[in-house]
Structure formats: C-alpha cells, structure tokens
N, C-alpha and C positions, 0 to 999 in steps of 0.2 A: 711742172717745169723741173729739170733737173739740174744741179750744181756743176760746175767744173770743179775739176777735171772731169766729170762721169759725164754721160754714162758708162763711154767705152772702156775706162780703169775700171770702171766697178765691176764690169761684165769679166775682166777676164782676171779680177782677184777672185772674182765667185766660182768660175774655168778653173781655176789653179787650185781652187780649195778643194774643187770635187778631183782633181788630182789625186792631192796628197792623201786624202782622205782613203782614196781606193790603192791607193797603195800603202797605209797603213793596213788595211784590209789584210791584203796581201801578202804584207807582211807577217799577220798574227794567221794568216791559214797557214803557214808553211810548218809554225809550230805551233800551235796554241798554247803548250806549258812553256815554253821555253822563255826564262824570266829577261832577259836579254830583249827578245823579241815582242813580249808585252808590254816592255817600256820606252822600245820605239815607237810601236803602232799609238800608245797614248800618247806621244811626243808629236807624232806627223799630228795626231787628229784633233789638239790642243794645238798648233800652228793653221789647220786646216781653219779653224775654228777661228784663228786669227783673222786670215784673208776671208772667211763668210762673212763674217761683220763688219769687216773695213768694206769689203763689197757691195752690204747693204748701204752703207753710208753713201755711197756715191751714184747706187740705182735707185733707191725709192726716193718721190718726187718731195720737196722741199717742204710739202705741210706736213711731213714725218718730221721733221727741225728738233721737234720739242722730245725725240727720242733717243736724237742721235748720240747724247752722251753717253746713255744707256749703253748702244750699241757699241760705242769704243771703248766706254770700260772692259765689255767682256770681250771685246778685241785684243786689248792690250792684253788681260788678266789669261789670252790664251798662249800668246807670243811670250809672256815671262814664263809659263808652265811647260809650256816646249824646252826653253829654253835649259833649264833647271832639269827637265826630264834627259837633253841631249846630254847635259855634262854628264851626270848619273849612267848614263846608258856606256857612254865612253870609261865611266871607272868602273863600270861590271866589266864590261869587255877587255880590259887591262889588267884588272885586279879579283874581280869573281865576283859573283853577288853574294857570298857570305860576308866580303870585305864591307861592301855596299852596305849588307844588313845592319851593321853596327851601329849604335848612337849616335856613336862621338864620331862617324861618319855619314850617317846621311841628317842626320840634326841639324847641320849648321848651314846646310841645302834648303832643308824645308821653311830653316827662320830664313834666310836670304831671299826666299820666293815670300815669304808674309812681308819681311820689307821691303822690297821689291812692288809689291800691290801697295801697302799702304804710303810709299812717299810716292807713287804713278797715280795713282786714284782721284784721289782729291785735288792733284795739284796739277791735272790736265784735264782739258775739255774741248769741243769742238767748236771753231770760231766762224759764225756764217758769215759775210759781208754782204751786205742785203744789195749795194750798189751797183758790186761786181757781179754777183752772184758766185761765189763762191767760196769753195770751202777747203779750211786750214786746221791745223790743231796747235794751242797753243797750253803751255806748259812752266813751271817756275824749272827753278836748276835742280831743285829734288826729281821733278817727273823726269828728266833725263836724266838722271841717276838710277832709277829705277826703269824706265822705259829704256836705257841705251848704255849706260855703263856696266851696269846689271847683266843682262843678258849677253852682250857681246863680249863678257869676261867669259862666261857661262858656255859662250859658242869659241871659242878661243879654247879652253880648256879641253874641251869634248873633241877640238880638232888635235889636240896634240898629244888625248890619249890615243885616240883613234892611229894615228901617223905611227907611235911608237910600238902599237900592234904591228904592222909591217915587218919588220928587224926579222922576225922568227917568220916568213914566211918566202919561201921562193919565188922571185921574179917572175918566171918563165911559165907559172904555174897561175890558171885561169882564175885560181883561189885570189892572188895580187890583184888583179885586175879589179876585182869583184871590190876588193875591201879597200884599195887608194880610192874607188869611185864615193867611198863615204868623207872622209876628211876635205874631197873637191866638194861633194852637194856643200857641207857645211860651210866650208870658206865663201860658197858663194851666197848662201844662207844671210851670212856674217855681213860682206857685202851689200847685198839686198835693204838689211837691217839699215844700216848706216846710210846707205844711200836714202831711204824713204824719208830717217830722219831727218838728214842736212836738207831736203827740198820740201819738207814738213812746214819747217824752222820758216823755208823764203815764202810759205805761202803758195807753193806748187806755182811758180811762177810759169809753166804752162804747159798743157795736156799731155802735149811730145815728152818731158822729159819727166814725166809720171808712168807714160806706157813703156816704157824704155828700163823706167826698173823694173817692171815685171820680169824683164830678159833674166834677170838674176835668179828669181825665185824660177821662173817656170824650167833655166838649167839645172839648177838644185835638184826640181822632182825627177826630170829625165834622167838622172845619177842614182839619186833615190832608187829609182824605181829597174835600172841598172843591177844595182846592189843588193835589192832585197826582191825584184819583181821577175829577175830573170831566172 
C-alpha cells in the first residue's frame, strides 16, 4: 500500500529528477573543463538527487517506513548542496573563479552547508499517520533554518548575482535571452522550495496541492535546460 500524497507525487518528483539530472549532463558536455559549468552540473545533480529520494519516499510501499528517514536525510543533504553550489556558481559567474577560489571566500559557504546539515539532520524526520495513512515531515525551528532559511538565502543570492550579469549584456542579443532564462529557473527553484515547505508544515493537506508544486520545479528545468540545453 502506498502513502499520500504518492504515488503520483512521487512518480513525477522521480520524472523531474531524471530531468535535471540530464540536463546537468548537458550541461558538463558542453564544456567539461569549464569550472562554471562543472559547478552547475553538480548543483542540478545534488537537486536531482533531492527529488530522487523525496520520490522514493512517496513510491515504495509503506513497509520501507523504517527507511524513510534515511531517504530524506540524503534528500535534504542534496537540496542544501544545490543550494550552496547555486550561490557559488552565481559568484564565479559575477566575480571569477579565482575570486571564488579564495578562503575567506568560499570557507564561510562550505561551513554554512556543515550547518546547514547538522541543525536539518537530526532535528527532522518523516512522520507516518498509520490512521490516515500518510505522510508529512516534521521538524524543530533549527530544521527550518537549515532546511529553509539556509538555502533560500543561498537561492536568493545566486539569483541576484546572476540578474546583475545582465547590465553588460545587449537585450536584442540571443546571448540575453539565454542568461535572464537562469535567475527565472532559480526564482522558481526558490518558489518551489517554500511552497513544499509551508504544505510540509500542514501535513500535505492534499494530493492536488502537492502535484501542483511540482509546476514550479518542472518550469525551473524547462529554463534550465533553455539556458544551458539549447
């Protein structure tokens, strides 16, 4: 027997993972050294990695129960690594990756993502209701801090470096097109994020408005893919 909201959430966060993931792909064929582009493709496929396991949560049948924490820890622990990876991606792109290279710049990134896991980890887990049959995640106010203030700073920042790349680039020029399609995936990225959250919180009060945030995520990759696929 399967949980609600899934099967059908679960089937197309698993749809969306094998998305993103081939469009990271895609990404890293285009250049393979290009240090920019190797730290989005791990960005998509540490998100990818998000939606596989939040997808398994909601397809495999109930007597997996006893694994599912497992499973959303390294859900979560992919969605904070995205996250962390997107802003990072955003100050090479803005600033250079020699900027990037520096300690006392990418240091205070890589502690943010260790805290970041260690107050989301321990202080969320997946909550079954054996009555209703299904399934929520529940959390202290550190796990949203780290699961949601964290990252969506993290995706916020990555959108405004991305934005102020623009300035130096001509409108009229296909080059535009290509590069506003990243600051939209992200905003809707950001979106996505918060929305899963706040109907997390109510206990996915029901299936309709679980498959409905997908809409967020699966525009993001269409932009994505937009941006780095075409």
């Amino acid at each position: 027997m399967m949980t609600a909201p899934g099967p059908i959430i679960g089937l197309i966060f698993l749809f969306d993972a094998i998305l993103i993931i081939t469009i990271a792909i895609l990404v890293l064929r285009k250049d393979p050294r290009n240090r920019l582009n190797q730290l989005v493709a791990v960005a998509m496929v540490a998100f990818g990695i998000y939606m596989l396991f939040g997808g398994l949560i909601y397809t495999l049948p109930i007597s997996y129960v006893s694994f599912f924490d497992l499973l959303r820890d390294i859900a979560v622990s992919g969605a904070i690594t995205a996250s962390i990876l997107g802003a990072l991606s955003g100050i090479i792109l803005l600033r250079g990756e020699h900027y990037v290279a520096r300690a006392h710049i990418a240091g205070p990134f890589i502690a943010l993502e260790v805290i970041a896991l260690a107050l989301t980890i321990p202080n969320e887990y997946v909550d079954y209701n054996i009555a209703t049959d299904t399934i929520s995640f529940t959390g202290t106010i550190w796990a949203g801090i780290g699961l949601f203030l964290i990252p969506v700073s993290m995706m916020v920042l990555a959108t405004f470096c991305y934005l102020q790349t623009l300035r130096g680039i001509d409108r009229s020029h296909k080059k535009y097109r290509k590069a506003i399609a990243l600051p939209i995936a992200l905003i809707l990225v950001t979106i996505g994020i918060a929305y899963y959250t706040v109907i997390a919180l109510m206990g996915f009060p029901s299936p309709t408005l679980s498959i409905l945030g997908q809409v967020f995520y699966i525009a993001a990759s269409a932009f994505f893919f937009y941006a780095f696929g075409t």
